[in-house]
C-alpha positions as CSV (number, residue, x, y, z in Angstrom):
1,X,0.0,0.0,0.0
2,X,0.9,3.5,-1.1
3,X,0.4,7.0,-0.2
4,X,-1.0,9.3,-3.2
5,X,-0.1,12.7,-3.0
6,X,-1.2,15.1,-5.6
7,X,-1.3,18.8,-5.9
8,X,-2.3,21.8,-7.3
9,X,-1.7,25.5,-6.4
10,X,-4.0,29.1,-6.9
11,X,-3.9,32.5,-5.4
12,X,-5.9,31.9,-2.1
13,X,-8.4,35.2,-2.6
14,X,-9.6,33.7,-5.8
15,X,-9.9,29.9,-6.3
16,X,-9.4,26.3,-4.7
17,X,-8.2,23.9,-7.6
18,X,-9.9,20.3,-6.5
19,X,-7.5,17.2,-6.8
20,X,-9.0,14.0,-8.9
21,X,-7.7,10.9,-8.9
22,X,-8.7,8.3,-11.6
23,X,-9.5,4.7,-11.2
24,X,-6.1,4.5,-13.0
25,X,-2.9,4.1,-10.9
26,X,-1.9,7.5,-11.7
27,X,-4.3,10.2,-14.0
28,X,-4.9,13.1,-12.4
29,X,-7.2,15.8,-13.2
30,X,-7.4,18.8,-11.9
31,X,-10.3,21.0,-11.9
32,X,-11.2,24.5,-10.6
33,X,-13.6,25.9,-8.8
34,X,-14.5,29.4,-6.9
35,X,-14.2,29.5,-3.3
36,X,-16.2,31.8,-0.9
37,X,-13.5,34.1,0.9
38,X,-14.5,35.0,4.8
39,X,-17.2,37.0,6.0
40,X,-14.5,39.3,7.2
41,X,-12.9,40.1,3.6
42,X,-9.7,41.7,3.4
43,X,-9.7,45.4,1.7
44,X,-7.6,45.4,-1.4
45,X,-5.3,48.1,-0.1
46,X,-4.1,46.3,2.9
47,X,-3.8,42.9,1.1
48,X,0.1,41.4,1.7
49,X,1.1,39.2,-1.6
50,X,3.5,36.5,-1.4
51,X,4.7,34.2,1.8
52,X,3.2,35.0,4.5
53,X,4.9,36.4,7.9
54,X,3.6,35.1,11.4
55,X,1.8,37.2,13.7
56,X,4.2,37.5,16.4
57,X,2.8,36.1,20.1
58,X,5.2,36.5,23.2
59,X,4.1,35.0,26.4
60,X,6.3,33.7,29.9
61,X,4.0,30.3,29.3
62,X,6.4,27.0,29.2
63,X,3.2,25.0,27.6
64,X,0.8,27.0,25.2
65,X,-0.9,25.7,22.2
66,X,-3.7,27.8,20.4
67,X,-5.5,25.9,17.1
68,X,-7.9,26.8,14.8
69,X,-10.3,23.7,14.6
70,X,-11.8,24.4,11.0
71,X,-8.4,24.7,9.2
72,X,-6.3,22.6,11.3
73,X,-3.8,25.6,11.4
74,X,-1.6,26.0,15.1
75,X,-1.6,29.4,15.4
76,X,1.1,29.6,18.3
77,X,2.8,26.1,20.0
78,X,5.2,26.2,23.0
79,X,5.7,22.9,24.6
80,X,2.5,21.5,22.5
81,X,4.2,17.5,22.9
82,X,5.7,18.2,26.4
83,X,4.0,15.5,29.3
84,X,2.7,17.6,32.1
85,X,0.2,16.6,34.8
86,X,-3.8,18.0,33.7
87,X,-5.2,18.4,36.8
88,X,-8.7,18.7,36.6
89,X,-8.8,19.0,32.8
90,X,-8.7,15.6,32.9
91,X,-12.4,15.5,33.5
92,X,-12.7,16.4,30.0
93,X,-11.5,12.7,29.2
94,X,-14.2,11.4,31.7
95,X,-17.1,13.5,30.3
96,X,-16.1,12.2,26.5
97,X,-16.4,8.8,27.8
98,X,-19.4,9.3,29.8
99,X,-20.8,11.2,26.5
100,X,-20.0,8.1,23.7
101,X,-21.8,5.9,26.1
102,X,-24.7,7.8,26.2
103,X,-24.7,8.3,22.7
104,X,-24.3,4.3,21.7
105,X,-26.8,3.8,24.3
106,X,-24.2,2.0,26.6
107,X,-25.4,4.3,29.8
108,X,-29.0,6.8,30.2
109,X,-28.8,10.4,31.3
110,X,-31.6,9.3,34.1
111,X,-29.7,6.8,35.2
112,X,-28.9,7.0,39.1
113,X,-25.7,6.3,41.3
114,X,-25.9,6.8,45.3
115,X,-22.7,8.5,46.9
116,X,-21.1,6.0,49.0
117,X,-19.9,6.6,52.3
118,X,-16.3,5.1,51.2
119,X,-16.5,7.8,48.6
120,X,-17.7,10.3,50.5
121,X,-15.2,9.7,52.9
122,X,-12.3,10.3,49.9
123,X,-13.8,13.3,48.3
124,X,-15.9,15.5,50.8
125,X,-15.3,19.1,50.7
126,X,-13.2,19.2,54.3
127,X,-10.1,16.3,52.5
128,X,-9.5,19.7,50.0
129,X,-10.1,19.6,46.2
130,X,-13.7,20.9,44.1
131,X,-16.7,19.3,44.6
132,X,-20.3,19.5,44.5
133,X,-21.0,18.9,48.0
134,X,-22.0,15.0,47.5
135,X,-23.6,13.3,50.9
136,X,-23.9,9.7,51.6
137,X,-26.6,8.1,50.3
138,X,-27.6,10.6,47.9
139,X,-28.4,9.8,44.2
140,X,-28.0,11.6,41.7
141,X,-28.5,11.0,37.9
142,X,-25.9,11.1,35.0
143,X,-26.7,14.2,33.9
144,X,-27.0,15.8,37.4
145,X,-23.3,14.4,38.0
146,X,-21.9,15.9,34.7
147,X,-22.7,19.1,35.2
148,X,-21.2,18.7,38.4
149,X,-18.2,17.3,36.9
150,X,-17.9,20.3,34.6
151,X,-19.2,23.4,35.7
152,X,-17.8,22.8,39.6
153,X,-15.1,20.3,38.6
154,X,-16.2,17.9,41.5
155,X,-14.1,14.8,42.3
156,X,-17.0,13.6,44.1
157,X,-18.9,13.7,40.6
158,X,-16.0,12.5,39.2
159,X,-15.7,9.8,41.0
160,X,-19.3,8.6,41.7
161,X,-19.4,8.7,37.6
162,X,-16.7,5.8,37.4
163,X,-17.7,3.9,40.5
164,X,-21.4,4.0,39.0
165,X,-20.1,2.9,35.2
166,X,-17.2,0.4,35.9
167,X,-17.6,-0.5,39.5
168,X,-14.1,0.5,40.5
169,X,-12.3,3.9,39.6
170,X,-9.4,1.3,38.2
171,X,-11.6,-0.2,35.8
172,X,-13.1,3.4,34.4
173,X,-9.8,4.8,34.1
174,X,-9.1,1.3,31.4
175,X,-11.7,2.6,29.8
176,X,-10.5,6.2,29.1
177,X,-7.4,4.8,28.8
178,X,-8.6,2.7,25.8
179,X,-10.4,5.7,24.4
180,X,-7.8,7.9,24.8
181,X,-5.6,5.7,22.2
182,X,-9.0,5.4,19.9
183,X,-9.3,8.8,19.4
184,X,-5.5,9.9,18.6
185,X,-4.2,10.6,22.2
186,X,-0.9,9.3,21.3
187,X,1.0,10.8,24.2
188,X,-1.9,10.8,27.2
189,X,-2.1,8.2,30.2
190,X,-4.8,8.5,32.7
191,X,-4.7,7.2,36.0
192,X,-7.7,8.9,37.6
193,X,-11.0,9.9,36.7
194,X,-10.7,13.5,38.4
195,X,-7.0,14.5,37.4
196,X,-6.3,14.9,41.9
197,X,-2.4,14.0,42.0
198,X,-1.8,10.4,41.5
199,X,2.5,9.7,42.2
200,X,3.3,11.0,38.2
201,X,0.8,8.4,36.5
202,X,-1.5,11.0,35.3
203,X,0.2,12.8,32.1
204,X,-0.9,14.9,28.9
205,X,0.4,16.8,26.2
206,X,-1.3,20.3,25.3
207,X,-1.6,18.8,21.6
208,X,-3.4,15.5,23.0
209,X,-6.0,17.8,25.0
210,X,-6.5,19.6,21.9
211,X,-7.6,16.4,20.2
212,X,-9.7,15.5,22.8
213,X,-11.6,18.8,22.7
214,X,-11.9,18.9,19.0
215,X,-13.5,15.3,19.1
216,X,-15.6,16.6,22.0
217,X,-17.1,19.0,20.3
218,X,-17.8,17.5,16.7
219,X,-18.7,14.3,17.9
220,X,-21.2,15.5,21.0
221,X,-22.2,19.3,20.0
222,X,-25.8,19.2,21.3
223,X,-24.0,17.9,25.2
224,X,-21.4,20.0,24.9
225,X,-23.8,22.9,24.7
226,X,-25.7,21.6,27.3
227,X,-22.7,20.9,29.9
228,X,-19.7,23.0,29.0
229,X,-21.1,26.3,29.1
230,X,-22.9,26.1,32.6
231,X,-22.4,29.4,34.2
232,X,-23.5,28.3,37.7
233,X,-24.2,25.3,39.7
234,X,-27.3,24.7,42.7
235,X,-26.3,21.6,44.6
236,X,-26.4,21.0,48.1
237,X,-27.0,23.1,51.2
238,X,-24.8,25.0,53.4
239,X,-24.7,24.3,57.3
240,X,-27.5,27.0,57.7
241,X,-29.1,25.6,54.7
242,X,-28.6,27.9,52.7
243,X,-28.3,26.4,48.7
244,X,-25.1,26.0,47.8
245,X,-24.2,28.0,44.6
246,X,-21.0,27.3,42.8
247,X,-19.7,29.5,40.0
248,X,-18.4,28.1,36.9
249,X,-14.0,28.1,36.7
250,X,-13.4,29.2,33.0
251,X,-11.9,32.6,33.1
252,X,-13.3,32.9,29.4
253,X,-16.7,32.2,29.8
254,X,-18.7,35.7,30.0
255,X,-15.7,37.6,29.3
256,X,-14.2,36.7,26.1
257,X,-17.2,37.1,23.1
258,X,-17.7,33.1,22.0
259,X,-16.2,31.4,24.7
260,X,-18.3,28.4,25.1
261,X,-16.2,25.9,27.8
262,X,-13.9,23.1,28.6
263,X,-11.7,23.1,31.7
264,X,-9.7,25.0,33.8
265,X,-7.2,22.7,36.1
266,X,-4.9,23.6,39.4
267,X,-2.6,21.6,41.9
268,X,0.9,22.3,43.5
269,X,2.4,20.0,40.7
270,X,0.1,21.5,37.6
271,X,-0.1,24.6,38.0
272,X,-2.5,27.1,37.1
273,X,-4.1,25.1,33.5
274,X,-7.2,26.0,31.3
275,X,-8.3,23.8,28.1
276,X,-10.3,27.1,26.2
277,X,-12.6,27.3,23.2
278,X,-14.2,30.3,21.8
279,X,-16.5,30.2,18.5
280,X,-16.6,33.6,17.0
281,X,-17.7,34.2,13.2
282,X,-17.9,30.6,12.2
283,X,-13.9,30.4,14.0
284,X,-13.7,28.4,16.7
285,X,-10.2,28.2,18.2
286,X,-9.0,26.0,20.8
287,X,-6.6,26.6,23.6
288,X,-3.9,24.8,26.0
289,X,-2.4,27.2,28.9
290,X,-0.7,25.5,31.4
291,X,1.6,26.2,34.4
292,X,0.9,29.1,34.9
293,X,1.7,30.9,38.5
294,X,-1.7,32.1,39.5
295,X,-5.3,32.3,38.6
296,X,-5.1,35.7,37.5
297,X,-2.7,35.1,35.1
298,X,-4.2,31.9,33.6
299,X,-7.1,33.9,33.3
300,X,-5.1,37.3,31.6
301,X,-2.7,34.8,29.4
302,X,-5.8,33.1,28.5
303,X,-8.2,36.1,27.0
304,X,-4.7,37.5,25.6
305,X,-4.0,34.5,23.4
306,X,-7.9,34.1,22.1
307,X,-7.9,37.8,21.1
308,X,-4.7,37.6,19.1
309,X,-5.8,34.3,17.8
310,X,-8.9,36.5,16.0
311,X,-7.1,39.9,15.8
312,X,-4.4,39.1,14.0
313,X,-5.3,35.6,12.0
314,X,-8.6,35.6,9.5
315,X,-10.2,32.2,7.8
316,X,-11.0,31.7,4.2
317,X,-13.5,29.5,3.1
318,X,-12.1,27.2,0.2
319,X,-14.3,24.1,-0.7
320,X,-18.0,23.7,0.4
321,X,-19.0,21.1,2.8
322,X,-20.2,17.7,0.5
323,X,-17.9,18.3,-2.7
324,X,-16.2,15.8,-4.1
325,X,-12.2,16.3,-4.6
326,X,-11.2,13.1,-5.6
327,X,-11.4,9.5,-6.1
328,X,-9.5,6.8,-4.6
329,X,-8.7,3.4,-5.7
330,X,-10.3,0.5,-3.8
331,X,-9.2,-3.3,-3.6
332,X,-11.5,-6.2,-4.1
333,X,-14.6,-3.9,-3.9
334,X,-17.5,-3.7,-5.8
335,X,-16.0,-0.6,-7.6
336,X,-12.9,0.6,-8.6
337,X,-13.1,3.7,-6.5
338,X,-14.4,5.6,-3.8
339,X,-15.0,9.3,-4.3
340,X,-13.6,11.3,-1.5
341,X,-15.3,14.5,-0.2
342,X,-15.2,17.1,2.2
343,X,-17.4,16.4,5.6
344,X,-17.0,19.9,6.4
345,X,-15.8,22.9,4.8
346,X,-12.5,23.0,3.7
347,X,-10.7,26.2,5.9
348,X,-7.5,27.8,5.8
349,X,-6.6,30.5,8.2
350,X,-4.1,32.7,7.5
351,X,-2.6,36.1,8.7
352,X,-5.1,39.0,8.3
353,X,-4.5,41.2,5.2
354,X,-2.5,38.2,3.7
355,X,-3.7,37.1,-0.1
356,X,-1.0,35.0,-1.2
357,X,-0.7,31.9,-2.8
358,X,-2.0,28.1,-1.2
359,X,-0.3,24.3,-2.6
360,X,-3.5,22.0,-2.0
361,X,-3.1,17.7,-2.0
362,X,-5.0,15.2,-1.3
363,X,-3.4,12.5,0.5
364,X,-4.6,9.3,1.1
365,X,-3.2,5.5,1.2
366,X,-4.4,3.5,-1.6
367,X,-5.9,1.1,-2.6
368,X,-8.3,1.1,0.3
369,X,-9.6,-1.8,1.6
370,X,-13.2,-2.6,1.7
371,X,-15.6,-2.6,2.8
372,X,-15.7,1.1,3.2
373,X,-18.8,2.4,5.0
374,X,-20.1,6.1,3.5
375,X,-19.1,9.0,5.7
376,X,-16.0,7.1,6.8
377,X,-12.5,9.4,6.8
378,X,-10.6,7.6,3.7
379,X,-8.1,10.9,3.0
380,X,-7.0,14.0,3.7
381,X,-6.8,17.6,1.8
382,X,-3.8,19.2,2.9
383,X,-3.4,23.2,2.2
384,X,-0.2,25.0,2.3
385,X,-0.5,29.0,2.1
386,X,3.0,30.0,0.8
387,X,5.3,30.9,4.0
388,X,3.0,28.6,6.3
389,X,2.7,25.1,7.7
390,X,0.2,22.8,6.1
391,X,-3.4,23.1,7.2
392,X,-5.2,19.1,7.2
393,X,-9.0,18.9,6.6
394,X,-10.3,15.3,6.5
395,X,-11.9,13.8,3.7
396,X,-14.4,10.8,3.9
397,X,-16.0,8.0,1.8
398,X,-18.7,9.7,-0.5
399,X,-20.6,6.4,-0.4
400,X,-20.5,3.1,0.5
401,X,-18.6,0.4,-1.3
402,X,-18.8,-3.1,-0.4
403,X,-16.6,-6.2,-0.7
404,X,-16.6,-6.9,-4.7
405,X,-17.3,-10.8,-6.2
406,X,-14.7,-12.2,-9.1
407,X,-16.3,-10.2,-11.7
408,X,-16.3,-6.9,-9.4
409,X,-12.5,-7.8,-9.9
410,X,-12.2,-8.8,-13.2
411,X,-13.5,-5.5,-13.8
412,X,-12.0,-3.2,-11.9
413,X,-8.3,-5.4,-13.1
414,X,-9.4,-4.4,-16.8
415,X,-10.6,-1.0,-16.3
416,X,-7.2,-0.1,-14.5
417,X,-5.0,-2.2,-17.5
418,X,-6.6,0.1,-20.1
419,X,-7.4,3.0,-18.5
420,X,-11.3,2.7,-19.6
């Protein structure tokens, strides 16, 4: 098996040329099309031809990673593949896992766990740490316990969630462990469900959280609406019984326009951490800041990196979400070749007042195995504005193609021989 690359290159304020690729080994055509620029257009006078020159960014932060999640652009990376302990934002790991069993059905939102007294012992309020004021005996639903485990970032939620799931906090964390490697984490180990200081086991990278969040999102947008954004908590009551109201962490949200959740994170070992995102006319960027000295400078390194992030960088819309780019050959299916097309639009995000010029490829490994299922990522489009690093957008199956018979074969052998 073989990877295909083929490109084609255009002024970026004018076209995106489309990449075809034959049933044949290698005929290429290539094909043009007009591209819708931004909503924020750039004026002719200030346009900036030729390679393009980085926004500078300084900042005392040893791990920052800001990413435009549409393009796949990294606007600014310091320490990006650096292991560091999460802290709380590991909670972001347990709510994805709590979320793709709800979603396949594996676990209800209704569902109830009662607070232990072993775990109440562990995780009440007076042994130090967040939480949501759990007492034992009380039950409380899944989705009472996630918005605990978000909006307060409760251990006691955190925990009760993996207890309630697995049995054992050991067990859950096999399972985000597990899930972790499915999705991409390539760096990430989990050793509790809560992120609380574990002897060292416990370790991220600011790129891996970046995945996480980006899956997050795309794959859950209608829960992460409805968990990440909280802006307070009501749970429990106070010794004069009083309810307890708990503010929501994230320095962003209700200060920085779009700011929509994740996690902020804190111990002696971590640091000051937040895991950002911020939507803002059809952007959304995503943020790592970690180790940082204090709250108040999380929060002031935070809403200074998402305001350069949309000050000084601008997207431009290239390919329309459901066009096809290519084709790719298949082996022993019941076609030749799969067309490949774009799930979402296809991005880049450049420097504002930049209009030079883009390299575009599709890459892909083929022939592809089958069967292939429609909607399933077979390739990706890779654009390259002159002077910056490539920008990936994924490409998937544009239908289905099942395991091909001897005359599926014969076929396809024939039509790839002559080129018919």
């Amino acid at each position: 098996m073989t990877a295909k690359t083929l490109s084609v290159a255009g002024p970026v304020a004018r076209r995106c040329a489309a990449v075809a690729l034959s049933g044949a080994i290698l005929a290429v055509a290539v094909p043009a099309f007009s591209a819708a620029v931004s909503a924020d257009p750039v004026a002719p006078a200030k346009a900036v031809a030729g390679p393009a020159s980085r926004p500078l960014y300084v900042t005392e932060a040893p791990i920052v990673m800001l990413k435009d999640m549409d393009s796949g652009a990294i606007l600014f990376s310091r320490g990006a593949d650096r292991r560091f302990a999460p802290a709380s934002m590991a909670k972001v790991m347990t709510a994805y896992v709590v979320l793709d069993m709800l979603k396949k059905g594996e676990l209800k939102r209704e569902q109830q766990f009662t607070m232990t007294e072993a775990l109440w012992q562990k995780w009440n309020g007076s042994n130090g740490g967040s939480t949501m004021f759990l007492r034992t005996g009380e039950k409380l639903s899944v989705n009472q316990l996630m918005k605990g485990l978000i909006t307060v970032s409760g251990n006691d939620a955190a925990a009760l969630l993996a207890h309630g799931i697995d049995g054992s906090e050991a067990a859950f964390v096999k399972r985000m462990n597990r899930v972790a490697a499915d999705i991409g984490m390539t760096s990430s180990r989990f050793g509790t469900a809560s992120g609380w200081p574990d002897g060292g086991v416990t370790k991220v990278s600011a790129a891996d959280l970046i995945v996480l969040a980006n899956r997050l999102i795309r794959d859950h947008p209608e829960d992460y609406a409805r968990y990440f954004s909280m802006p307070t908590l009501r749970h429990g009551k106070a010794p004069d019984g009083s309810a307890i109201v708990q503010r929501n962490r994230n320095p962003l949200l209700g200060r920085v326009e779009g700011a929509d959740g994740l996690k902020t994170g804190h111990t002696n070992e971590a640091g000051y951490c937040l895991l950002g995102s911020v939507v803002r006319d059809g952007r959304r960027l995503i943020m790592v800041v970690a180790g940082m000295p204090s709250e108040a400078a999380r929060a002031r390194e935070a809403e200074r990196l998402m305001r350069w992030g949309f000050e000084q960088w601008q997207g431009r819309d290239l390919v329309p979400a459901g066009r096809e780019v290519g084709q790719v050959d298949v082996n022993d299916g019941s076609a030749p070749a799969v067309g490949a097309e774009t799930g979402r639009k296809v991005r880049i995000t450049i420097p504002k007042g930049h209009s030079g010029r883009y390299r575009a490829v599709m890459q892909t490994q083929s022939p592809l195995a089958t069967p292939i299922a429609a909607g399933a990522p077979i390739a990706e489009l890779v654009v390259t504005p002159e002077g910056l690093p490539p920008q990936k957008t994924p490409l998937i199956a544009a239908n289905s193609v099942a395991k091909g018979n001897w005359w599926d074969r014969t076929q396809t052998g024939f039509q790839r021989l002559t080129g018919w």
